[in-house]
N, C-alpha and C positions, 0 to 999 in steps of 0.2 A: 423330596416328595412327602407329602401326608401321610401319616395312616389315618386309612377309612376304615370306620368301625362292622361291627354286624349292622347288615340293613335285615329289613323284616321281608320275610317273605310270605306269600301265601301259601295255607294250609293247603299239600296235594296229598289225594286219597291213597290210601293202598293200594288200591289199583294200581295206579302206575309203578310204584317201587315192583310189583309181584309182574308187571308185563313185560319190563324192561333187564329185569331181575337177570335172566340168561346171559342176555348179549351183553350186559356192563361186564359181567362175571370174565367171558370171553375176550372182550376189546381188551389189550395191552397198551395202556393209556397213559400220557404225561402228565402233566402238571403245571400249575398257574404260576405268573412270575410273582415269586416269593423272595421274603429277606428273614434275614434275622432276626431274632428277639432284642440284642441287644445293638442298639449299632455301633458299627466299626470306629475306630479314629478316623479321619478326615486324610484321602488319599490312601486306602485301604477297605482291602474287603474285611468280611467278617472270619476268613481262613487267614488273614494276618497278611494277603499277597497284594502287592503294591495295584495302584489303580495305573490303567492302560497310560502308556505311553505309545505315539504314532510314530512308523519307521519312517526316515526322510523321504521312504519310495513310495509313502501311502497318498491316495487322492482320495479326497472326502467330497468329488465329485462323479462319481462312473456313471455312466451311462447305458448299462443292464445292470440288470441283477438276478443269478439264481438261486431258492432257498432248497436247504435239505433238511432230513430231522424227522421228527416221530410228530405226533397230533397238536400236539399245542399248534405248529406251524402249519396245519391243517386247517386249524378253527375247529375241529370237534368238538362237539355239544355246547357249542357257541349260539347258536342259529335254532336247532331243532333237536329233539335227542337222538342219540344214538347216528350222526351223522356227518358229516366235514362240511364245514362249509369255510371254503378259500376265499370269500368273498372277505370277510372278517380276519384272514391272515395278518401277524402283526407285519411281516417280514411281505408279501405280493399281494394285499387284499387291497379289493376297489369300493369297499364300503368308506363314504365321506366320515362315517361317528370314528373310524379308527384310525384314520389317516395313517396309513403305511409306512413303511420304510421305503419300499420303493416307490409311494405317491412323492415324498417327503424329499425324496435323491433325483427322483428322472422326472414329475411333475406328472399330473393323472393319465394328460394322452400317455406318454411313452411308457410310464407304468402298465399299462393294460397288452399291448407289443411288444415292450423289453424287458419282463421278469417274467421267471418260469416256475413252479413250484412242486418240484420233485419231494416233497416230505410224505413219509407215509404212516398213519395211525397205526400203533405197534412197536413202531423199529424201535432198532438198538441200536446201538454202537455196532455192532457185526453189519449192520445194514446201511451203514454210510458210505463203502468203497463203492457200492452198485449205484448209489444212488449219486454220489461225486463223476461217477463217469457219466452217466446220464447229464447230469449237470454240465462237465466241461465240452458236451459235444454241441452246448449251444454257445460259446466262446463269452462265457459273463463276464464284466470287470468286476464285480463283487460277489460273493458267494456267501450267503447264511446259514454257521450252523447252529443247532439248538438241539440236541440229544443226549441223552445220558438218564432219564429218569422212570424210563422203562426198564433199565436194564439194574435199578436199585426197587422196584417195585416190583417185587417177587410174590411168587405164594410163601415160601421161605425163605430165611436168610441164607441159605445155603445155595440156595438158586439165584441171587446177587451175580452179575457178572466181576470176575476177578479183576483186582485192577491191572494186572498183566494185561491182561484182555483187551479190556478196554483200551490201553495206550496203542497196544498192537494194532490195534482197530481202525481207532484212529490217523496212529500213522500212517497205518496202509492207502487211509482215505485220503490223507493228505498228497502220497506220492500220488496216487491215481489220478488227482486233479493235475499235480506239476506236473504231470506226463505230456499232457495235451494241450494246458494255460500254466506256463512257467510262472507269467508275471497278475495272474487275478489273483483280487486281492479277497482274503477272508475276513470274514468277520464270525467269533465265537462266544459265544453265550454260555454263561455258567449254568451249570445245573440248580435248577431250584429248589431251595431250602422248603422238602418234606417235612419235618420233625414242626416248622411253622403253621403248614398246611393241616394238621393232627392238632394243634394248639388251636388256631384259630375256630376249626368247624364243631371243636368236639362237644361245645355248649350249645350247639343247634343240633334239636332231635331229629327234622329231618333229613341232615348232613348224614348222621352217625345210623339213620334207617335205611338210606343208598350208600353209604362204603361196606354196610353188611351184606352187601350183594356181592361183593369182593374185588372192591378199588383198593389198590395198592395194600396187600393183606400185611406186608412187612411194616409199612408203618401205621394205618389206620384202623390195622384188625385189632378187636376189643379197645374202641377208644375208648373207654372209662376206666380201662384197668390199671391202677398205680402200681401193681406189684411190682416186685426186683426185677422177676422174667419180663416184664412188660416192659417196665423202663429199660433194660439194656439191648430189648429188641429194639427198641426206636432210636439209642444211641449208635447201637450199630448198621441200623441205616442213615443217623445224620455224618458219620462219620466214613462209612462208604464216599455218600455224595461227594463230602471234603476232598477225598483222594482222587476221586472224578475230577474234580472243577482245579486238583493241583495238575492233572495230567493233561487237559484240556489249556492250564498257564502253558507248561513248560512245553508242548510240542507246539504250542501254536511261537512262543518264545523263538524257535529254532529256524524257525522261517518269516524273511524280512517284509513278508508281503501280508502277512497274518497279526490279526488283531485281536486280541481276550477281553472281553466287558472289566477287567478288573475283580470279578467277581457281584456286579452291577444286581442282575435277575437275582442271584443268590441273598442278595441284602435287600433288597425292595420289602417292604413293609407292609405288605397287599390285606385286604378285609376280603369277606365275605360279599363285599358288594365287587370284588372282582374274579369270585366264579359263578360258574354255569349254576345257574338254578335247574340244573336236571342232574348231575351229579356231584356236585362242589367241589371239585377236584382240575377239571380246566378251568383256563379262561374265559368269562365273560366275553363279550364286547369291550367291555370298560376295560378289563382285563390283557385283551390285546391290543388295545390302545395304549397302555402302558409300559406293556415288551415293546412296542412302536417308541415309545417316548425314548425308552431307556435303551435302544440300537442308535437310533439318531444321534443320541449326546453320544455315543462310543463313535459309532465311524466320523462325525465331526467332528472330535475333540481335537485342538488345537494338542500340537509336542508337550508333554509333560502334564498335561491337563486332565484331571477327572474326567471321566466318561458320564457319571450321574450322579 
């Protein structure tokens, strides 16, 4: 995939930075599929972890699908500010511009009857077990998850969820689902490369006028500052995520029905014209069309094949 550069946006007033100002501050909020600065070697993410290979038990054909996850898999601030709109989901949305994962896998009718989308703006990794039960009480063959970047986007770093945590979380989520569908098949998405998301917006004023509202304060607070403290705050949130997206390999590794992007979302290479023009921080449209692109080449990929 390309990188798409800055596109030009129109000049919006103060006004709306100062009306919306509250609730962005409040919303606990994800992030756009991003990659890395530098790209990886061929058959490799940008954490150095091999790209997805398929278990002989995997079907890159199911017939449901349930998603779970924090806002990006909402479509938040995708549509309208300050709002979800599922319509626009990369993972269950029946918007035609983004063409879904599940348009993509069960075709529009059964897309709109066979996917379900349990993702909730906010969550964490703590919030996947509730949300994985919920899911397997509708018997999916495929299950989407997308989570981890709420729980790196702190007011401080000290409030980062531990990676203990997280695996724990995780696991938990995963048994909760074998509980009930031994054999649905998962599909997991890396956490997406923050430290990119701070590179990219920080030469748009607008961008850096709504993360002062308080998007992601761990990496996007005082985006102009090069100092020491500044740069090893944003190290040590790109490096968080790293441990996220190795925690999210290796448990999904340990079960035969589970699939990892390779690291796919975390290396994408995304611009400004794939986020929200109300807070630059999710997804566009454009944006969740491209976590669309980049699910499809993962649950399709042939044995031994790159995922994107």
């Amino acid at each position: 995939m390309r990188e798409i550069g800055f596109s030009r946006r129109p000049r919006r007033g103060a006004a709306l930075v100062a009306a919306t100002g509250a609730l962005l501050a409040a919303a606990l909020v994800g992030c756009d599929a991003t990659g890395g600065a530098t790209p990886a070697p061929k058959g490799t993410s940008a954490s150095g972890s091999p790209a997805p290979s398929p278990t002989p038990a995997w079907d890159a054909s199911p017939r449901s699908l349930a998603a779970v996850g924090d806002s990006i898999t909402r479509g938040f601030d995708a549509c309208s500010v300050l709002s979800d709109c599922p319509e626009v989901s990369w993972a269950t949305g029946t918007d035609p511009s983004v063409h879904s994962l599940a348009v993509r896998l069960l075709g529009r009718d059964a897309a709109a009857s066979h996917s379900w989308n349990y993702a909730r703006t906010g969550a964490r990794m703590a919030d996947l077990p509730e949300q994985m039960e919920r899911a397997a009480a509708k018997s999916p063959q495929l299950v989407t998850v997308m989570v981890g970047g709420n729980d790196a986007c702190r007011g401080a770093l000290r409030a980062m969820t531990p990676v203990s945590e997280f695996r724990r979380d995780f696991e938990d989520a995963m048994r909760t689902l074998r509980k009930e569908e031994p054999k649905a098949q998962v599909y997991v998405a890396s956490v997406p490369d923050l430290k990119r998301l701070w590179s990219e917006g920080r030469g748009n004023a607008m961008a850096k006028q709504v993360w002062k509202l308080g998007i992601c304060p761990t990496m996007l607070g005082d985006p102009d500052a090069l100092g020491t403290k500044s740069v090893k705050r944003r190290d040590a949130v790109y490096e968080r995520v790293l441990a996220y997206n190795d925690v999210l390999k290796d448990v999904c590794s340990r079960d035969r029905y589970c699939r990892y992007d390779g690291g796919a979302v975390f290396d994408y290479r995304f611009g400004t014209g794939q986020l929200s023009q109300w807070d630059y921080f999710h997804p566009s449209k454009d944006g969740q069309s491209r976590l669309a692109e980049i699910a499809f080449r993962a649950v399709t990929a042939e044995r031994g094949a790159p995922a994107g």
